[in-house]
N, C-alpha and C positions, 0 to 999 in steps of 0.2 A: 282669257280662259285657256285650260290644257289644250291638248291635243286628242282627247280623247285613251283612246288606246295606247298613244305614244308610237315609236318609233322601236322593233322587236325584232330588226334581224332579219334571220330568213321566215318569221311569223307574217312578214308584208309581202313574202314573195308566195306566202299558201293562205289568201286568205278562206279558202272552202277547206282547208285540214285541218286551221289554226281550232276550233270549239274543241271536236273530237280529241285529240293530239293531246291538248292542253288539260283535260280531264284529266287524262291516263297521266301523262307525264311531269303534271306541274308539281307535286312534291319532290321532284329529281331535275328539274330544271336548274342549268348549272350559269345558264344568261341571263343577262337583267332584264326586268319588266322596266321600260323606259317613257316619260313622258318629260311632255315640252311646255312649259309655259310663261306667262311674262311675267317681270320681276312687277312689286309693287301690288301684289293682287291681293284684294281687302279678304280679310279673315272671314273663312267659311266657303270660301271661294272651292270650286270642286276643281279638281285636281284629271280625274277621271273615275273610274267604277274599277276600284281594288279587286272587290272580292268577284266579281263578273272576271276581271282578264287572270285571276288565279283560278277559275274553274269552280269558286265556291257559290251554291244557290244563296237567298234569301235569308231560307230555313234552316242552313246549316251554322248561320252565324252565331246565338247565342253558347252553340255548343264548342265550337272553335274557334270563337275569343279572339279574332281577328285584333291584333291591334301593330302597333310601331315601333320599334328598339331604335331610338338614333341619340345621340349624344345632346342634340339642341331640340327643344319640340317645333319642328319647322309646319310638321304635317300632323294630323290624326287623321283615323278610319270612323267612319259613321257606323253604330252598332245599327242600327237600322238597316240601311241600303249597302252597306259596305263601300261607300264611293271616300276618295281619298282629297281630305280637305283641309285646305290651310287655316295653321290656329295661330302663325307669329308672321312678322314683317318679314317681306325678301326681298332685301335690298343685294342687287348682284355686286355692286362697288363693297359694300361691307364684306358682304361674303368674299367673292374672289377678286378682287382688286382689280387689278389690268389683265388678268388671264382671258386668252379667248374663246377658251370654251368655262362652263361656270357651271356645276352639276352636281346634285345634294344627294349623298348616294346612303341610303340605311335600310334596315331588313323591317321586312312583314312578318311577325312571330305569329302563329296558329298552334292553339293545345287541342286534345285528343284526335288523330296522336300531334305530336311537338315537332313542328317543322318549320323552318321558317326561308323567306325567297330575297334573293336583293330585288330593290327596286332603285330607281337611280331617277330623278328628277332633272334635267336640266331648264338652266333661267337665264330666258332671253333679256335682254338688255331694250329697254325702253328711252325715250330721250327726256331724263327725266333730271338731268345736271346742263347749266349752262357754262361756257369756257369761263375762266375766270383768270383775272390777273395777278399775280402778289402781290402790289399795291394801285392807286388808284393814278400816280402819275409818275414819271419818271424823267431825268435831269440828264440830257448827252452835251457834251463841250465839244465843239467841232469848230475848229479851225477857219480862219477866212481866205486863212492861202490851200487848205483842200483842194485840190483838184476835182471837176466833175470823175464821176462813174467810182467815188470809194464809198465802199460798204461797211454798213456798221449794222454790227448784232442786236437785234432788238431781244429784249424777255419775253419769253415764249405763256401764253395762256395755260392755265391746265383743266382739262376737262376729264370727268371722274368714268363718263360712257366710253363705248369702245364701237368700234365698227363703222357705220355710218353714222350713228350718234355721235362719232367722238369730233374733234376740233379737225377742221378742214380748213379753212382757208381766213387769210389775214386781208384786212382791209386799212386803207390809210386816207384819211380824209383829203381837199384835193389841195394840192401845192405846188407851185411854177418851181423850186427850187428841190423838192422830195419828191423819191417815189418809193413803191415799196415790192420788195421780192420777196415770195413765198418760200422757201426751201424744206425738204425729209430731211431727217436722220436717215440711220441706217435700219434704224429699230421700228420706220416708218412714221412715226409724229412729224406734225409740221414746227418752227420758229420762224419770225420773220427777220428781214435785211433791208435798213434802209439804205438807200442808194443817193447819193448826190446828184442832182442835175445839172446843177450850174454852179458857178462860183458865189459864195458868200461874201457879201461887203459888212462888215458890221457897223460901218458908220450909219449905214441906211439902215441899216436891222438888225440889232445885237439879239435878239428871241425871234425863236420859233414857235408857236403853240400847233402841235396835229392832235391827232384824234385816233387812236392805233383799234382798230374794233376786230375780235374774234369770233370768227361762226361756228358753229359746228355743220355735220349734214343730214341731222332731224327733219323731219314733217310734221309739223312746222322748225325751223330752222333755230336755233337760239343762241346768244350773242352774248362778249363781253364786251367789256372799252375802259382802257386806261386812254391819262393822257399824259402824251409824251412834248418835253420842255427841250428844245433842244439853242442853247446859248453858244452864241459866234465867239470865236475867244482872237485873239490877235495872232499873227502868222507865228508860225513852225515851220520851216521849209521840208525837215525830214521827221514821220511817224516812226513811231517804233515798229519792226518786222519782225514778226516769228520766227523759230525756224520751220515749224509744222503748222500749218491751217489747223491740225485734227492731231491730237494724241489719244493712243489707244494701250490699256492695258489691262493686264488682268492678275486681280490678287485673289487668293485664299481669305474663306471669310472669318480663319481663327487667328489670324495675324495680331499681334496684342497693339495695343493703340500706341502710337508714338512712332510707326512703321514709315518707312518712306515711301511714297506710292510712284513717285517718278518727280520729273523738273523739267520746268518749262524752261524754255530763254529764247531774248528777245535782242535785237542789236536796231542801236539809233546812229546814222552816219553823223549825226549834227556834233557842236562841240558845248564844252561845259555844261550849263543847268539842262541846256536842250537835248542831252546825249543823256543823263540820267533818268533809268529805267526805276518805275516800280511798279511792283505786281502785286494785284488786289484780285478777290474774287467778284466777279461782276455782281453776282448775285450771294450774299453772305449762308457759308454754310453750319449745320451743325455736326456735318462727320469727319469733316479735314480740316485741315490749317492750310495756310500758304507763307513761306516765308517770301514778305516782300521784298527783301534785296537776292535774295538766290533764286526764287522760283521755285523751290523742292514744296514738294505737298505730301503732308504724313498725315496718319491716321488720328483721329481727336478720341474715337472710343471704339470697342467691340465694332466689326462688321455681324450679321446673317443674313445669309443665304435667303432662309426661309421667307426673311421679312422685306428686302430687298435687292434683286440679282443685278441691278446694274444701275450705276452713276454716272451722269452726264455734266459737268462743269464748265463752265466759260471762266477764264484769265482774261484779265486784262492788262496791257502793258504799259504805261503813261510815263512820256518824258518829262523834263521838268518845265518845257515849254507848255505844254497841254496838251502833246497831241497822243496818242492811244491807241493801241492795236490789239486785236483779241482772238485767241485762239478756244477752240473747244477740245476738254478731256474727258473722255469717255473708259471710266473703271467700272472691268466686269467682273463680279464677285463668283469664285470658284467655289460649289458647293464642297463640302469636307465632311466626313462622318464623324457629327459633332451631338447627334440625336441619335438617346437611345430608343431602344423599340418603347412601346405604352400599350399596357395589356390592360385589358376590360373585360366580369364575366359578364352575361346576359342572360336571365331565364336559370339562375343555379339553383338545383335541387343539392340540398346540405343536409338531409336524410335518407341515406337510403336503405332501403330492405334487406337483409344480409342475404335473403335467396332472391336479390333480382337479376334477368339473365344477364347473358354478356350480349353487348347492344345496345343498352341499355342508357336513353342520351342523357347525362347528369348538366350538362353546359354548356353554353354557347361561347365562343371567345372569339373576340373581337383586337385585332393589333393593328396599330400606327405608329408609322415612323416619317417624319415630318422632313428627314432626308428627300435629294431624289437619284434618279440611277439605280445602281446598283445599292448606293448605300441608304435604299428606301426597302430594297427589297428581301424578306424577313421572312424565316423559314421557322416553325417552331417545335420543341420535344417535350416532354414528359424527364423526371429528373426519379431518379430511384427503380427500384422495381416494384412499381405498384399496377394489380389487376386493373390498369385502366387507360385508354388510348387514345392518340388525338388525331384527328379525321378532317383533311384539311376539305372545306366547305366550297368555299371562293377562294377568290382573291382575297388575301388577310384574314379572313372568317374559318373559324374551324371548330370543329364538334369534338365535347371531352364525353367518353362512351367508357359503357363497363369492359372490360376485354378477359374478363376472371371468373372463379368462384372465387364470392366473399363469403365470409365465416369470421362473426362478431367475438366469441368465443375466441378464438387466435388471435386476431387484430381488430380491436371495437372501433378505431379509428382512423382513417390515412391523412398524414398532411401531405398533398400535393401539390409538387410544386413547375409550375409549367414557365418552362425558359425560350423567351424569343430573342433571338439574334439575326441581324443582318449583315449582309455581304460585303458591309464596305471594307476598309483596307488602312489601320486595323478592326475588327469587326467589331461592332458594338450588344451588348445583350439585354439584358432585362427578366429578371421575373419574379415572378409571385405567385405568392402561397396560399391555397384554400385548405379548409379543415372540411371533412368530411365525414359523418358521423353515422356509423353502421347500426340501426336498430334492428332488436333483438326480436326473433321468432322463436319457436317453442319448437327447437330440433334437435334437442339433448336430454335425453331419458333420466332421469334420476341413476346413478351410479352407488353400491355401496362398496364400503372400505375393503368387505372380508368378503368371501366366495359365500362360505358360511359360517356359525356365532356358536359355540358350543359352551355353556356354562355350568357351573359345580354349585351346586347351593346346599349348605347342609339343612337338615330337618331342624324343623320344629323353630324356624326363622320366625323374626318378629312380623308382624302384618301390615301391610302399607312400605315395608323398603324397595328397595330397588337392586334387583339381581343381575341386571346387566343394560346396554346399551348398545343399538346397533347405528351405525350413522352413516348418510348417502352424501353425496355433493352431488350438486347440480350447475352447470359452469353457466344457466343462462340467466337474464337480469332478473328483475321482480317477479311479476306472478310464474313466470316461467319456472324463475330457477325457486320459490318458496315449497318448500317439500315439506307435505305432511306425514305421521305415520299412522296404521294401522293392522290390525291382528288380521287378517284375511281366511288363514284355514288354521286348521292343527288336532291334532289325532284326539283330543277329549273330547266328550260330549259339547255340541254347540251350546247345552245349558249351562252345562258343569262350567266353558270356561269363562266368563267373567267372575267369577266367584275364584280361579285360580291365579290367572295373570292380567295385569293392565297397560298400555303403553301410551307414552305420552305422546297428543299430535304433534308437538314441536318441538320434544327433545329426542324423542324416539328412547326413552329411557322404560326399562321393561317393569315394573313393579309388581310385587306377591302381593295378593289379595289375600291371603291367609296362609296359617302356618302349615308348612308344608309336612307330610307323613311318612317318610321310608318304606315303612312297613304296609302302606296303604296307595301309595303312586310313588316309582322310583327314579322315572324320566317319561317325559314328553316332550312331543315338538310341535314349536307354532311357525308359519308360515307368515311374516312382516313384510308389508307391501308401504312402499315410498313413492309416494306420487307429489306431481307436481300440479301445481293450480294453472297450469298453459291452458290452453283453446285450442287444439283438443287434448287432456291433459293425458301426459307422460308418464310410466311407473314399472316397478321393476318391483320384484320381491327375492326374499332372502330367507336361508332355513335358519332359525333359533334352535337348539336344541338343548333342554332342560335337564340337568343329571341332581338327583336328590341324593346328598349324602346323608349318609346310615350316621345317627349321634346312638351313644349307649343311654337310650333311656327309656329300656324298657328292663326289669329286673329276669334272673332264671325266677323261671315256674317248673316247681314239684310237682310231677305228675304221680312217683312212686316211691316212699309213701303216701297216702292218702288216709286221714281222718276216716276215722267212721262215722255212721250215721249224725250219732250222739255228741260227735267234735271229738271222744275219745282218740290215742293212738292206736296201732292196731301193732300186734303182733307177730314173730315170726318165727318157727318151732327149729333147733339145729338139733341135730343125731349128738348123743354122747361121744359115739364113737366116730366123731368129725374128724377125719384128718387133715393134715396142716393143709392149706391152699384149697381149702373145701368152697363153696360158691355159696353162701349163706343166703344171702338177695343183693340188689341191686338197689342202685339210688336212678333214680330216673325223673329226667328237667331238662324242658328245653326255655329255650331264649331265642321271644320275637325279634330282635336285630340279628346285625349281619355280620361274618368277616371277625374278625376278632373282639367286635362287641359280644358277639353269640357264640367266643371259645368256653366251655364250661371246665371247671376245673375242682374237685371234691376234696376238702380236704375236714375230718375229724376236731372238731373243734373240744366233743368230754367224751369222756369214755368210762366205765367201770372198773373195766380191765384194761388199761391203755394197752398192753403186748400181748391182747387175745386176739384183736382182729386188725387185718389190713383195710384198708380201703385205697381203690385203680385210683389214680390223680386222673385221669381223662374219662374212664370206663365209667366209674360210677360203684363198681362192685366191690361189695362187702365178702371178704375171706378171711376163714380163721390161719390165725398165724401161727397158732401150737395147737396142740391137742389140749383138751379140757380136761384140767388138773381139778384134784380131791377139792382144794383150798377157794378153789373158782366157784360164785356164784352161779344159780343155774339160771336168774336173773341177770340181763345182760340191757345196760341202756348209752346211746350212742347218737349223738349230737352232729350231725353232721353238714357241713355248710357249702354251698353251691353259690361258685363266683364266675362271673362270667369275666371278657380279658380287655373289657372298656379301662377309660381311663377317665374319670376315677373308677373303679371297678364298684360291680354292685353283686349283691350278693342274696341267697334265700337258706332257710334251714331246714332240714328233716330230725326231727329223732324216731330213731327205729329202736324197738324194744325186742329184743332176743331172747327166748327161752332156750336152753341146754333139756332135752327131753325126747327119749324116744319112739313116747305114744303120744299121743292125744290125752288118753286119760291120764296119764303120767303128768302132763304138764299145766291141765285144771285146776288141781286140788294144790299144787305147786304155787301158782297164781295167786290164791284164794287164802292158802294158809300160812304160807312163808312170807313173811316182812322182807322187804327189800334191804339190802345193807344201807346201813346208812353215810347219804355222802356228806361231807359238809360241808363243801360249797351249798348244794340241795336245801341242807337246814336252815342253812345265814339265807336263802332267798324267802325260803319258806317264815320265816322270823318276820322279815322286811314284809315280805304281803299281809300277815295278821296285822302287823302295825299298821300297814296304810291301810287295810281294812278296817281296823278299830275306829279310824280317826275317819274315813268317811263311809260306816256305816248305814249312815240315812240314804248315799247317792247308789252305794249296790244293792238297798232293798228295794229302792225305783226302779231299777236297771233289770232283777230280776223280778218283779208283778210285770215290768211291759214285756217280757218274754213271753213269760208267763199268759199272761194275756192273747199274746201273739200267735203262740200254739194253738191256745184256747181257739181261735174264729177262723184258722188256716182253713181253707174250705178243701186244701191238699190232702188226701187220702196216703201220700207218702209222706207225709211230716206227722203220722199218729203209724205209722205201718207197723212198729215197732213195738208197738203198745197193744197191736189186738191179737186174739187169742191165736191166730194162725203165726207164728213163730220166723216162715221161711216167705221171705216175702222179695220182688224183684224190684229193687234201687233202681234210680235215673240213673241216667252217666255221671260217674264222677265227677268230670273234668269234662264241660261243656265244649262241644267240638268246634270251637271256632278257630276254623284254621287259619286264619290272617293274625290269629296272635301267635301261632306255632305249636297248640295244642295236637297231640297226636286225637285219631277218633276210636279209643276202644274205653270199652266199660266195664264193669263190671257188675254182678249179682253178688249183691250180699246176702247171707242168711244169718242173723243175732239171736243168741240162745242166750236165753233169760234164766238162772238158775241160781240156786243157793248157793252156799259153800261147799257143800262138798257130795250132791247129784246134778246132773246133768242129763237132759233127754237131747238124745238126736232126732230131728225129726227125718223122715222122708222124702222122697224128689223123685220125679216118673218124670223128669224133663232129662232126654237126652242131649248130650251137647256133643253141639258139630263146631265146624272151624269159623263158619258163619256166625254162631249164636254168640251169645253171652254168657260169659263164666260163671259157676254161681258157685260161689265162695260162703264158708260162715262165720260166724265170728261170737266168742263166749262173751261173760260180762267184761272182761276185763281185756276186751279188743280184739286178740290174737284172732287172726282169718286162717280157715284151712277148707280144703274144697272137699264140698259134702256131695256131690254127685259124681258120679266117677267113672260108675258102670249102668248100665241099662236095669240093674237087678237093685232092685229095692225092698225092703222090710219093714213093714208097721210095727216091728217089736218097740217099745219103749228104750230098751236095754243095748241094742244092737251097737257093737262097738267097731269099729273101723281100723283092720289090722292093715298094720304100714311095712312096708316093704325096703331095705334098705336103700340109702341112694343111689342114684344114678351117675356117674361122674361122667358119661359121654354124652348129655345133651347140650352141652353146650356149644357155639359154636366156637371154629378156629380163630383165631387172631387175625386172619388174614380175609374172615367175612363179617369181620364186624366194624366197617367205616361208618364214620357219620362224626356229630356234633358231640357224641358221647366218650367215641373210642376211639380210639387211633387209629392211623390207617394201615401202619404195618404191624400192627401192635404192640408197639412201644407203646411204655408209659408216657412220655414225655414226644408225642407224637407233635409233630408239625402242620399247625394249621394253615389252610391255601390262602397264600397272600393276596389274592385276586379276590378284589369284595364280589365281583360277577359272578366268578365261575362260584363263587360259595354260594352268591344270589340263585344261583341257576341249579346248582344241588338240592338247595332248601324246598327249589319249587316243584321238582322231580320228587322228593320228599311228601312233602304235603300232598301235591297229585295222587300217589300212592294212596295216602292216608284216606285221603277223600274215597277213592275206590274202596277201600275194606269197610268204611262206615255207609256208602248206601248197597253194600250188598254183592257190586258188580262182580268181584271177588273176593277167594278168602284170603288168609292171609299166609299161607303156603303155596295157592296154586300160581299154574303157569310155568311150572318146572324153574325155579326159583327166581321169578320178575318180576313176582311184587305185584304182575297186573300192568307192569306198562310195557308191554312187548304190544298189548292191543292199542293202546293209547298212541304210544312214542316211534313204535317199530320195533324192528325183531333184534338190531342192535342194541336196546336198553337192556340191559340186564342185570341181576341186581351184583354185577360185577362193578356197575358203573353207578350204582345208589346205595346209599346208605342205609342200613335196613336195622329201623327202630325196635323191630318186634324182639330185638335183645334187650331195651330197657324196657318191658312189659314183664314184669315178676308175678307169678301168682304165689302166692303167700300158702305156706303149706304143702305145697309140694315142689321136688325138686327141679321141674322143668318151667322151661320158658317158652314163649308163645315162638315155633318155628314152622317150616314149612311142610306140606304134608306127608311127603315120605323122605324127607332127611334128606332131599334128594343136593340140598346145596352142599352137605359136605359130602355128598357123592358116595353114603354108605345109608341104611334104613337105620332108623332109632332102633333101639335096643328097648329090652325091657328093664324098666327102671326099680331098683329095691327102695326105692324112695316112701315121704309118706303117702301112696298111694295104694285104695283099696284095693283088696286081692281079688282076683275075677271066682265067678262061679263060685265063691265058698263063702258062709255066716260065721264069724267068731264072738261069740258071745264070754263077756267077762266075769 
């Protein structure tokens, strides 16, 4: 059995501090845990108690895995008791051969945490081999003329124990003529020497039979026994003589075979056959030769070191008489650094955490070098520069530890490669390479490409495309680095946007949910967030931001002229005495786009008189271009068309109809009685519609009963207003105030006077008008609008006629206050519109704001000393220096002025009183 505890150093000289001590310090114990026990001990056998002399309980065993790292399985650790027990045969002759100490040295590995201890066994030699001989008998030829006292070599036993087991002493059975001498080596083994006592006669006794027996000095003692044949041969006066009893030398063990190790020689005085020498090996070898006529002894194959450090040989010399003489050669093998190092991991972790610290033990390594000396002893490095360090443990043993920050993403894998070399002379190396494989944590955020994504999308796109794409990388492996996308915030209504925009989780690509509006949303922005599917997962976001471009596809809209009730055109009265450049009315139309889609541009498509009147290319305004000649119709009709500066351009039409006339009743009976000249273009259409009316007759008699009909059930009191006996009745808004189309908000009052051909009744009006109200305008059969209220003073006469006053030429305003969409800005014809869709965007809205204000009341449409109303809105910087001020395309029909501010005050002078056709104050002109 062991020895328990073993033998531990200075642990034998404390045995009262060794428990304590051993606690605290056995994970850092840098000496071996030693036991002693005999070889040959049956499997299972205990060894001592492991985990007792490492400090470990019981209970701590299944958690710390107690087990054995050694090359051969000599020993195992009981998961149980933790005691240390033998699981293979220990034979000390196998193991360490003739060495005299014999000691099986391998580590104890423990996980949580990972440490491990040397332990070192050494094995006693038991007497468990008996001496033995090389063969069973052996054959000496000895002489009759020998003299007493010569000695002859006997072959030596060999016994595989050591110590006092091993072969002690030679025995020789009894003989009146032998005896037998025990003699060392140097190296301490015994060989015996037999010795002659007396002379040999061979005529009385040609054989000898002994009995040669070998002991060892075991308890109980154990034996071999050849038997030795020794034949008398006839005299030889002289034996062959050495020159050395003993040769001694010493070779290198990488010497290539065929080497000469040295040479014997031998001298015989005798003469002829009996003087001839030959050399033989007493005992036949397999590592040398002998040449029998020289004596030189060379190498037959490879020497090592390793396998055997020293050869001991007997020569023998034989003349040709028979007689013999033999020397011992004793070759000692010089080790040579012919072994490289031999590197082993133990315990290798071949994944690691890319955030594991530095410290951190990845390996165990284990090196042997089968040299000894110096050129055993082996020093080892780490080769590159790699986050990782080697920590020498013990002797040979040393720890590969993290010594870095690792980071997957930079470097997912290290090959390391760890180089041992020793000291011989020249030095030998060795190494080898592990792979080492960094897994991925989730320590890198989703990244995207752009800071942030700005995109141009024109209007009225198809639905379901895709607008744009935003895209992150992610440098880490699977779930880590898989990034999804989605919308996270963005300035719409949280209802409105899935109905606007969509994003794909996996391409991150943005898609229109529906066709986008200009006129109705012109950019927004979404907020895209990119995350990763890590544990705990990673994300970043990013601004989108949505720019809707203006397409031309919305037409100008005519706001003035305007149909009457009836669908009729309406009319507009000019003075005889017009002079050239006179301000006749205005075309007025805006256009809901933007930017050069909403440039408006008027141009005269028929005319009656093509060289009576101009019409502005930007303004809109209609002016006579001569004075009105004898030859001139006082009938006046004029086609005019309004294009906005799209591409393709679109376009809308007004005809305005013009009376030459300088009353009211002047221009009635004008109306009513006079035929219009005839155009012929007019007639050729006029031709064309009876024809197509001829031919489908049946479909406008339909067309007109469901009108018909339609009026008929109108439960609307202003679709008959016109029909009942009160004459002056107050119209809706013209032109419905929906400012998202670009509609300005003013309306007007109409009054339609029903009348024969040639009377007419005016009615009455006690509705004063302010700058707030609603204009109230009227209008004969035959369309023309002239305003019937004028003054505070009214007349129930029938008769009452309405005296006009010459015009006005200073209401209008200067060139230099009429910007906007209509007019230029310096007043050129051919004015320049702002290339910047924004700032036009941003006009238009200042625009409409305004508008808004005069239709719910907030102000009128002069006040605020000429701001339109947004000095309260905007600040006191707005002014309508800096807005466009529409109330120049608002025409009232009939008289000379236009809707301006309340004391004139923008051209910086009061109106004037106008000779226009307005009523004359405080007086009745009856006709």
């Amino acid at each position: 059995m062991g020895s328990g505890a073993g033998e531990r150093g200075w642990a034998e000289r404390r045995p009262v501090l060794f428990p304590f001590l051993l606690s605290l310090f056995c994970p850092a114990l840098s000496e071996q845990i030693r036991y002693r026990i005999p070889e040959e001990m049956p499997e299972g056998s205990v060894v001592g108690n492991l985990a007792k002399d490492l400090g470990l309980s019981v209970h701590e065993l299944p958690s710390r895995q107690l087990r054995i790292s050694s090359e051969k399985p000599y020993f195992t650790v009981s998961a149980k008791s933790g005691e240390l027990l033998v699981s293979g045969r220990l034979d000390r002759e196998q193991i360490c051969g003739k060495k005299p100490a014999c000691a099986l040295e391998f580590e104890a590995v423990a996980e949580n945490p990972l440490n491990f201890y040397h332990v070192s066994v050494d094995i006693e030699d038991i007497n468990d081999h008996t001496p033995k001989f090389t063969q069973t008998s052996f054959e000496l030829q000895i002489s009759e003329s020998t003299v007493p006292g010569t000695r002859f070599i006997l072959e030596a036993a060999e016994d595989a124990d050591i110590g006092l087991n091993s072969l002690r002493i030679y025995k020789l059975s009894l003989s009146p003529s032998f005896s037998l001498i025990n003699k060392e080596k140097q190296d301490g083994s015994k060989y015996p020497e037999l010795a002659l006592e007396k002379r040999l006669d061979r005529e009385q006794q040609n054989y000898h039979r002994l009995v040669l027996t070998a002991m060892d000095g075991g308890d109980p003692p154990l034996s071999g026994t050849t038997e030795l044949l020794i034949q008398v041969t006839d005299a030889n006066d002289n034996p062959p003589v050495f020159n050395q009893d003993m040769y001694r030398v010493s070779l290198p063990e990488d010497v290539p075979p065929g080497t000469t190790v040295l040479q014997v020689s031998a001298t015989d005085q005798d003469e002829g056959i009996n003087s001839e020498i030959t050399y033989s090996f007493y005992r036949t070898g397999q590592v040398f030769s002998l040449n029998s006529k020289s004596g030189e002894i060379t190498t037959l194959r490879m020497l090592d070191f390793e396998e055997i450090k020293e050869y001991s040989i007997v020569v023998e010399a034989r003349d040709g008489g028979g007689l013999a003489a033999q020397c011992t050669v004793e070759i000692n093998i010089q080790d040579e650094n012919d072994n490289s190092p031999e590197i082993t991991f133990h315990s290798l972790v071949e994944m690691i955490l890319e955030n594991a610290a530095p410290g951190t033990l990845i390996a165990l390594i284990k090196i042997y070098d089968q040299d000894s000396g110096e050129n055993g002893e082996v020093y080892c490095r780490l080769e590159g520069e790699v986050p990782f360090q080697i920590i020498s443990s013990s002797k040979n043993s040393y720890k590969l530890v993290i010594d870095g920050t690792l980071d997957r993403e930079q470097t997912p894998e290290y090959n390391v490669t760890i180089t041992a070399t020793d000291r011989g002379k020249p030095p030998l190396s060795a190494s080898k390479s592990v792979t080492l494989i960094i897994t991925d944590i989730n320590d890198n955020a989703p990244v995207f490409l752009q800071a942030s994504y700005m995109v141009h999308v024109m209007e009225n796109n198809p639905p379901g495309a895709s607008i744009a794409q935003v895209s992150a990388s992610d440098p880490d492996l699977g779930p880590n680095g898989h990034i999804s996308y989605s919308i996270v915030a963005s300035d719409l209504e949280p209802r409105a946007l899935a109905s606007y925009v969509s994003v794909s989780a996996q391409s991150g690509v943005v898609f229109a949910q529906r066709a986008f509006d200009h006129e109705q949303l012109r950019a927004f922005e979404l907020t895209v967030q990119a995350r990763d599917q890590g544990s705990p997962a990673l994300s970043a976001n990013v601004s989108l931001r949505v720019l809707v471009g203006d397409r031309n596809d919305n037409a100008p809209r005519v706001l003035y002229p305007a149909l009457g009730p009836d669908g009729s055109a309406l009319f507009d009265t000019v003075p005889r005495a017009a002079q050239p450049g006179y301000l006749v009315t205005k075309v007025v139309a805006v256009d809901a786009d933007s930017g050069h889609n909403a440039w408006l541009s008027y141009h005269v498509l028929q005319a009656s008189e093509p060289g009576l009147f101009s019409l502005g290319l930007r303004t809109g305004e209609v002016r006579t271009a001569r004075a009105l000649g004898d030859r001139d119709a006082a009938r006046q009709r004029l086609l005019v068309a309004v294009r906005d500066g799209g591409q393709p351009p679109l376009s809308a039409t007004a005809t305005l109809h013009l009376v030459f006339a300088d009353s009211l009743q002047e221009v009635l009976p004008d109306v009513s009685d006079r035929p219009e000249p005839s155009d012929p273009q007019a007639e050729l259409q006029f031709y064309l519609v009876v024809a197509l009316a001829l031919i489908s007759v049946l479909f406008l008699l339909a067309v007109i009963l469901a009108v018909a009909l339609r009026l008929r059930r109108s439960p609307s009191p202003a679709a008959w207003g016109c029909f009942q006996p009160g004459l002056c009745v107050k119209s809706g808004p013209v032109v419905p105030p929906n400012y998202s189309e670009g509609t300005l908000p003013y309306s007007y009052n109409l009054c339609v006077a029903q009348t024969g051909k040639t009377e007419f009744n005016f009615l009455k009006c006690n509705e004063h008008l302010s700058s707030g109200q609603d204009i109230l305008l009227c209008s004969d059969s035959s369309g023309a609008l002239f305003p019937l209220c004028n003054s505070s003073e009214s007349t129930s006469h029938p008769e009452t006629q309405m005296a006009q006053a010459p015009p006005n030429t200073d209401w209008r305003f200067s060139q230099a206050q009429r910007p906007g969409t209509s007019g230029s800005q310096n007043g050129d014809e051919t004015g320049t519109w702002p290339n910047n869709q924004f700032d036009t965007e941003m006009l238009q809205a200042m625009i409409l704001a305004s508008a808004s204000e005069a239709a719910d009341g907030g102000s009128t449409l002069g006040g605020g000393a000429g701001t339109m109303g947004l000095s309260a809105r905007y600040g006191p910087q707005f002014t309508l220096q800096h807005v466009p001020d529409y109330r120049q395309n608002v025409y009232i029909p009939g008289s000379n002025a236009t809707l301006t501010n309340a004391a004139g005050k923008r051209d910086g002078k009061a109106p004037t009183g106008g000779n226009g056709n307005k009523k004359k104050s405080g007086k009745k002109e009856k006709k």
